[in-house]
N, C-alpha and C positions, 0 to 999 in steps of 0.2 A: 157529894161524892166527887173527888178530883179524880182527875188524869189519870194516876198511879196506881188509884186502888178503886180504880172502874175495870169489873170484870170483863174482858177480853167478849163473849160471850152476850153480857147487854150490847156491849155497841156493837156488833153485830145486829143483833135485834134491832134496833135501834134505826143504824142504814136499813135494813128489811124492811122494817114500817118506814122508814121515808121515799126509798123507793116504790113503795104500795099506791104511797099516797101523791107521788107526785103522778103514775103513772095515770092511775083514776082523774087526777085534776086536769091534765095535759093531753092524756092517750087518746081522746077521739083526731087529734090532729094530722096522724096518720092514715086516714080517711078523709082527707081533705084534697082538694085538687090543687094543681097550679094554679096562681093567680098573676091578672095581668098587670103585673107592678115587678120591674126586674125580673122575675123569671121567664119570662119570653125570652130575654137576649141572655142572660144569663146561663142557662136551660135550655127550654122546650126548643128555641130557634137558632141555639147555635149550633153552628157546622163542627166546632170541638167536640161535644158530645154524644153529634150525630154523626157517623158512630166516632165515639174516641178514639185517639190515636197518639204515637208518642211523638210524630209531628207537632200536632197540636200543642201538646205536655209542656215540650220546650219552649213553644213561646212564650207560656203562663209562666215561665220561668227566668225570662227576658228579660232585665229591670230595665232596657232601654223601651220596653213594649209594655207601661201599665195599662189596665183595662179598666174602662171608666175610670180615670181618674185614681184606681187603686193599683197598688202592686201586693196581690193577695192570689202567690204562687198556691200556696200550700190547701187554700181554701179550693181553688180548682182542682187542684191533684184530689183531694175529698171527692170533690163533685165528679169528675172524672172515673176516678173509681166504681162510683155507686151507679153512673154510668155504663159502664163497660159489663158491671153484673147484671145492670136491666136488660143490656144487650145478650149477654149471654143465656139469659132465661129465652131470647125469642127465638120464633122458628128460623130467623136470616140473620144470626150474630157477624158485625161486619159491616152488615147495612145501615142504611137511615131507619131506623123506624121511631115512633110516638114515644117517649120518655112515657114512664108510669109515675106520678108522684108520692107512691107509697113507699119507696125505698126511701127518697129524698129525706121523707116526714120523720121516717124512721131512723134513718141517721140523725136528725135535728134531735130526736127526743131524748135518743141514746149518749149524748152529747152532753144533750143539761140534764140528764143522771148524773151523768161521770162529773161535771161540773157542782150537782147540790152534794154528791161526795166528797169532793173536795172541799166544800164550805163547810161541811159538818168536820170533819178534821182539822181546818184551820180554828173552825170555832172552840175545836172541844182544845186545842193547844192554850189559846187564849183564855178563855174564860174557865176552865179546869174542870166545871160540871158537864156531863153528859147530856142530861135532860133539857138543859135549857139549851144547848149546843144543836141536838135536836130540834127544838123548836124552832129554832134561829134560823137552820138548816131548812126546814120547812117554807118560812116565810120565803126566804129565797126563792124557792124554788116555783110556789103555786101562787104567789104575787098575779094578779091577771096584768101589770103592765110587762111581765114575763113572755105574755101568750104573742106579743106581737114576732119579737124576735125566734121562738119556736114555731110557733105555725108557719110562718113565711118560708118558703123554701129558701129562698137568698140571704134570709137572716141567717145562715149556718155561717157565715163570715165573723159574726156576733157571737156566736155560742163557742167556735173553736179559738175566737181570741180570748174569750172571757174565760173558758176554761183552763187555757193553756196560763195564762195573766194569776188567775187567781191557784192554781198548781204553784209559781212561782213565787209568790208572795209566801205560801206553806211553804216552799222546798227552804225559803230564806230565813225562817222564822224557825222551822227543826234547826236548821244552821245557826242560826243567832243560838240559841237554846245550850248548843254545845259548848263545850271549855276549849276545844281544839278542833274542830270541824278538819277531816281531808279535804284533798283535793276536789273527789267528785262531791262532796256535801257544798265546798263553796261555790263549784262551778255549773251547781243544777239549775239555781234559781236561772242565770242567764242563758241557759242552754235553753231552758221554759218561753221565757220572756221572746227567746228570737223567734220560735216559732210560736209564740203569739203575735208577732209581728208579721212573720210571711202570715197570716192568716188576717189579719185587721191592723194596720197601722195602730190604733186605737192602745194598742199596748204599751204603748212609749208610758202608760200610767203607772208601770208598776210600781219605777222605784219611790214614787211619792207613796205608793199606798205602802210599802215596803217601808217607807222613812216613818211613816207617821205611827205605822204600829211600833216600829222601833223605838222613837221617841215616847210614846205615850204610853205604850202598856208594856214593853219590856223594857219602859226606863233608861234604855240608853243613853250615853253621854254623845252629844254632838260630836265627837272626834272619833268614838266608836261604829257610830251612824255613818258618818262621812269616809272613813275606813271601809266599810264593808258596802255602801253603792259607787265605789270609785271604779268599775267598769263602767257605771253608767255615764258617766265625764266620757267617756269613748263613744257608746254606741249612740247616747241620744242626739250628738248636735249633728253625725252624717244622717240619722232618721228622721230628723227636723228638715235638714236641707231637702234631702230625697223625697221627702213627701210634699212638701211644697214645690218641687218641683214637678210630680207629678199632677199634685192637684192645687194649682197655683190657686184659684179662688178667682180669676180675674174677672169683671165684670159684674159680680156675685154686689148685688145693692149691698149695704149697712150703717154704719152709726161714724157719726169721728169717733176718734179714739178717747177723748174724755168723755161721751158717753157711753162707752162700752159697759166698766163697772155697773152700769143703772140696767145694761140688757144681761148680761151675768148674774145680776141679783132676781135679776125679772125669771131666766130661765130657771134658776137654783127654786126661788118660787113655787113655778109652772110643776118642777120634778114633787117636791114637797108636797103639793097639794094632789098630783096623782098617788103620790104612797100613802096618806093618809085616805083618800077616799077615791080613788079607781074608778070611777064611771065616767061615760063619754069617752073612750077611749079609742081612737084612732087615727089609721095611717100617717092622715097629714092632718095637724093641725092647724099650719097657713097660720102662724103665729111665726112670719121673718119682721127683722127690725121697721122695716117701715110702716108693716101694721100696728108691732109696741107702741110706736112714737106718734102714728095717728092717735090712736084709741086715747091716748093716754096716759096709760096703763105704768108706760116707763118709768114716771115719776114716783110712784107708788109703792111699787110691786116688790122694789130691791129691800125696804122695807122686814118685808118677812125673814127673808136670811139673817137678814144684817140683826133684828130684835131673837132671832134666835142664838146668833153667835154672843152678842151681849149677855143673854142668860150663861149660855156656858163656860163664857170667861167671866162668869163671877162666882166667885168660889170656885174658880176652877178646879183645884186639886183634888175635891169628893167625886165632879163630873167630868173628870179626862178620859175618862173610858166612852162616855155619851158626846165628849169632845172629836173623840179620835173618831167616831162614826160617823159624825158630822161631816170633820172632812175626807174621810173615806169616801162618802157619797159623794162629795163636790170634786175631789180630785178624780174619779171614776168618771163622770163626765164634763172633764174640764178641759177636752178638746173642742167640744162642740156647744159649750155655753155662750161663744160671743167674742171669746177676746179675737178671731181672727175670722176673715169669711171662709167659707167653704160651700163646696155645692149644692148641698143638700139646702145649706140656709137659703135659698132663694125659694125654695119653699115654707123652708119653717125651720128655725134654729133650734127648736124642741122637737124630739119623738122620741118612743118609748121604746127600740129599739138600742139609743144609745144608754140605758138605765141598767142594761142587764150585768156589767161586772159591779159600776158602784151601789147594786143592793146591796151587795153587802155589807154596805154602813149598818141601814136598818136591822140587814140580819144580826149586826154585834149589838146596837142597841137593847133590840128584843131580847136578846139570850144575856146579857149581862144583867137588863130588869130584873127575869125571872130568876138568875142568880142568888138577887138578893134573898128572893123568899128563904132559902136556907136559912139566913141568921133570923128572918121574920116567921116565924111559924105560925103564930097566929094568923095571916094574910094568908099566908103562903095558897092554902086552898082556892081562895078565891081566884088569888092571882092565875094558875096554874087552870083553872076552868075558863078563864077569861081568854085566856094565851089558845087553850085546843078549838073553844067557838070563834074567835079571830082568825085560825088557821083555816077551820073547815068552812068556816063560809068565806073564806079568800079562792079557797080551792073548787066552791062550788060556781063560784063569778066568773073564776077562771074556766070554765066549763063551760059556761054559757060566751065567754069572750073566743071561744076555738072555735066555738059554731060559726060566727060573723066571719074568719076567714076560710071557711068551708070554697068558696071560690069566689072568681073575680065578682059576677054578679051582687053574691050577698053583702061583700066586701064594700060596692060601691057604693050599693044602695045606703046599705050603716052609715057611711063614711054624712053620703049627701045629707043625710035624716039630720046627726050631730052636729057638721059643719058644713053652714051652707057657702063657707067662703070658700071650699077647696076648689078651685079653678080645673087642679090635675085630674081632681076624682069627676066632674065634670067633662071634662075632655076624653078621658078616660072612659067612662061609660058612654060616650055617643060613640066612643071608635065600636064597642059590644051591639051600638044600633045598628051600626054600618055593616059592622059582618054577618046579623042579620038581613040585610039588605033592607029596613026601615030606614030609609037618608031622614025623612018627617023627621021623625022624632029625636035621630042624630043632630038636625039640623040643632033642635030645641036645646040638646046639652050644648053643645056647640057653642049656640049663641048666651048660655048662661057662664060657661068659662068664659068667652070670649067679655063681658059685662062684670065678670069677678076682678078680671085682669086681662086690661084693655093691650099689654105688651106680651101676652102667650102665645109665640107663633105658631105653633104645632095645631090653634085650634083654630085658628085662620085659615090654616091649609089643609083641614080637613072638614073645613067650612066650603072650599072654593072646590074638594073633591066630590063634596055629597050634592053641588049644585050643579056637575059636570054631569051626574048620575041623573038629576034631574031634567036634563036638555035644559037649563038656563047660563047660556054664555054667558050673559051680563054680569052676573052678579059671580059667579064663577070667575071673573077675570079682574073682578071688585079686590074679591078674598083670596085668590091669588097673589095679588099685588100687596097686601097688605102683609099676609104671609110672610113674603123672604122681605119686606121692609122691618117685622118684627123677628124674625130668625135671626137678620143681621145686628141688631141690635140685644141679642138676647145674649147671656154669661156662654164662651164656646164652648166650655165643658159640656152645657147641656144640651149643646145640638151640633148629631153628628153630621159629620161632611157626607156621608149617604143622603141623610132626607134634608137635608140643603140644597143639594145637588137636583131632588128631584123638584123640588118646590121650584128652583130655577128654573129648570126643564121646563113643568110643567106650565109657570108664567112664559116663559118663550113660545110653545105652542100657543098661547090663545094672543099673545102679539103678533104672531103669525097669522092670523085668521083676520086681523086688522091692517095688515102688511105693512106693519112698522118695525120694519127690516132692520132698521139702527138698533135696538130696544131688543129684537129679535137675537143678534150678533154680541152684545153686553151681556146677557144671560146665560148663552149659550158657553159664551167665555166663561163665566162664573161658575157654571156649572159642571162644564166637564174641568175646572180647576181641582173642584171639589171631587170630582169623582168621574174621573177618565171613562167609567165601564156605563153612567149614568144612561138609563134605557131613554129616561122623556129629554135629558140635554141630547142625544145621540139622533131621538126621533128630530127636536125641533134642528137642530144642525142639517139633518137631510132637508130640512122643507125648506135651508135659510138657502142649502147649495144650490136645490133644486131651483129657486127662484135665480140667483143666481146665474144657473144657465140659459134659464129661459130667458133673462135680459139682456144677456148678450147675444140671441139671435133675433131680439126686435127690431124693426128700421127704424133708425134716428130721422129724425124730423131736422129738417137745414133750413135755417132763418131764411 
């Protein structure tokens, strides 16, 4: 059944069941808490949200003031919003009070609806049948490498760029479609694309993904192609400059640059092997290039893309359509495969997070397969029973993957059970010892980030806090020291001038207690550099004056 003569009435159905089924796959997530991964500063602890305001607003709107490293107005104005109606449910609307994260969740969910609707209409333009467009649609949607960017409250950055990105690629393709497209038909795609941009830089992919269906499945002539993304000659190279300027990458470890293609092929891999089989799935996988290139792995690993693309360039012309999903998936996430650093890589150059617009490779894959059955009928049954048990046990995995971000605890635990290299999800969970007030057993994670990766400052310094808790100076003034020697050398993007400032601070006070006033006066500098208001540089600044005064009413001693 095409396009044309699909009754108005099944595809409705159609969305109906797939909305059904994403909500059953996805829906316990709004039931989930915040968790302690971005949404602390993001959310729960920022002073923007508590309560919101249109102060606030404008500076999210500042391009001279991006936050973390992003400039993602449009995404706080979301967050903001859903904000100010949690505030208005409470009894003191106006006030600080406790964010709820049911709204948050709920926005997320409501998000990658609107998002698997719009894959099922790009699909059903492309490929002409309904039913397989459907299924295609599906996969999209209940994928469990899906669940990380929905569950996560901060992941909504993810879901409104990929929505708004893949709206734009539709808006481009009913445009191509036309013999004469107006004005607003040619000027939607871009209108789409920008505000997928205030929402996730990450959108700069559209016009590739735009070019390649252009190319591949509506056959266009390169001069037609190149006609129709010449706004992008405009917006991309100032969004190229402006994001590297916001998140230059500086300090961020990686590869020279002729091995990058080997970490590109390795991560292109990495995605491959979650979409085929989905398990082990989380936060960080602590797979950045200098683990590749220890392990091994790098020399190998590029291998699989590379023997997949050799299939599909041979005989090309039967497989342009399994071609063009190929690289849909690769140019979807082909900001963060390797060719440049970024911050996150200092973690890990793969997560499943950045997977959520390029599934839609697979989703074309999948729906053009079952396509075929129509001229196969003989198959077709099977096929067709094959494609609904793939779907519904993807959806039941994905049920069980919402659970693990129910909140920070089960998150961490998963995380450490999977990978025991994550240093962060280690450091991470003793900060959850700490505010129990267990330092023990803080100490324990502590000291295993601190042994995953012997240059992570953040766990030194809260190594030197949990043995201040303890009454042991010594070693308190051990992990202090090591601390801001590891802060200083860490990527700046990932530590802010706040907990630098306090880590300074706090190594001042216990050189204070030693009264090595030189050492004392170095830090104290350093730290209210960083942060003029800093309470422990402020404290040790009084104890450096106080000494200070007291030496100048001592008697000098005369030869």
């Amino acid at each position: 059944m095409t396009l044309s003569d699909t009754p108005p009435r099944s595809r409705r159905d159609q969305i109906v069941l797939l909305l059904v089924l994403v909500a059953l796959a996805m829906g316990r997530v709004v039931y989930n808490d915040f968790v302690a991964w971005d949404d602390e500063h993001n959310l729960t602890n920022s002073i923007a949200m508590n309560p919101p305001s249109l102060a606030t607003w404008a500076i999210f709107w500042n391009p001279t003031k991006p936050q973390y490293g992003l400039y993602v107005p449009l995404t706080y104005t979301v967050w903001q919003a859903v904000a100010w109606l949690d505030h208005w449910q409470s009894d003191t609307p106006g006030t600080s009070v406790p964010l709820h994260p049911f709204l948050f969740h709920l926005t997320s969910l409501l998000v990658h609806l609107a998002a698997s609707v719009v894959v099922y209409r790009l699909l059903l333009r492309l490929i002409g049948r309904s039913w397989p467009a459907c299924i295609g649609a599906a996969l999209f949607a209940v994928h469990p490498v899906q669940v990380e960017t929905i569950a996560w409250a901060s992941g909504l950055k993810d879901l409104l760029c990929g929505f708004f990105t893949l709206a734009a690629v539709w808006a481009y393709v009913v445009a191509a479609n036309e013999q004469r497209p107006g004005l607003f038909r040619r000027s939607l795609p871009w209108v789409l694309m920008i505000l997928g941009l205030l929402s996730k830089p990450s959108a700069m992919v559209m016009p590739a993904l735009a070019g390649i269906i252009d190319l591949l499945l509506l056959q266009s002539s390169w001069r037609t192609v190149a006609r129709r993304l010449a706004p992008a000659v405009i917006i991309l190279p100032i969004l190229l400059a402006y994001t590297k300027w916001a998140q230059p990458g500086t300090g961020i470890p990686t590869l020279p640059i002729h091995l990058r293609p080997l970490l590109v092929g390795d991560s292109l891999a990495f995605y491959l092997s979650k979409l085929v089989w989905p398990v082990g799935l989380v936060f960080d996988y602590t797979r950045n290039p200098a683990y590749v290139l220890k392990s091994g792995q790098l020399w190998w690993t590029w291998l699989v893309p590379a023997c997949v693309v050799a299939a599909l360039l041979w005989r090309w012309p039967q497989r342009r359509v399994l071609l063009a999903a190929f690289l849909l998936l690769a140019a979807g996430v082909g900001p963060t495969l390797g060719w440049t650093p970024f911050l996150f890589q200092y973690y890990s150059t793969v997560a499943d997070h950045y997977v959520y617009t390029a599934m839609f490779g697979a989703a074309l894959a999948v729906a053009w397969a079952l396509s075929l059955s129509y001229a196969r009928p003989a198959g077709a049954q099977r096929a067709w029973l094959a494609a609904w048990v793939l779907v519904l046990a993807l959806a039941i995995r994905s049920v069980d993957q919402c659970g693990i971000w129910a909140d920070s605890l089960t998150l961490y635990e998963s995380t450490m059970r999977i990978n025991p290299r994550s240093f962060v999800t280690f450091n991470n969970r003793g900060v959850l010892y700490t505010r129990d007030r267990d330092a023990s057993r803080a100490i324990l994670m502590f000291d295993r980030a601190v042994a995953a990766n012997p240059d992570y400052g953040p766990a030194y310094d809260h190594l030197a806090l949990a043995y201040i808790a303890l009454h042991d100076p010594a070693r308190a003034f051990h992990y202090a020291k090591m601390s801001v020697d590891a802060l200083l050398r860490m990527p700046p993007g990932l530590v802010k001038p706040t907990g630098l400032a306090e880590s300074c601070g706090l190594l001042a006070q216990l050189y204070a207690r030693g009264h090595q006033w030189d050492e004392v006066q170095r830090l104290v500098t350093l730290s209210l550099a960083y942060d003029p208001t800093c309470q422990t540089g402020l404290e040790a600044q009084r104890l450096l004056l106080a000494e200070r005064a007291a030496a100048a009413t001592r008697p000098t001693t005369q030869p």
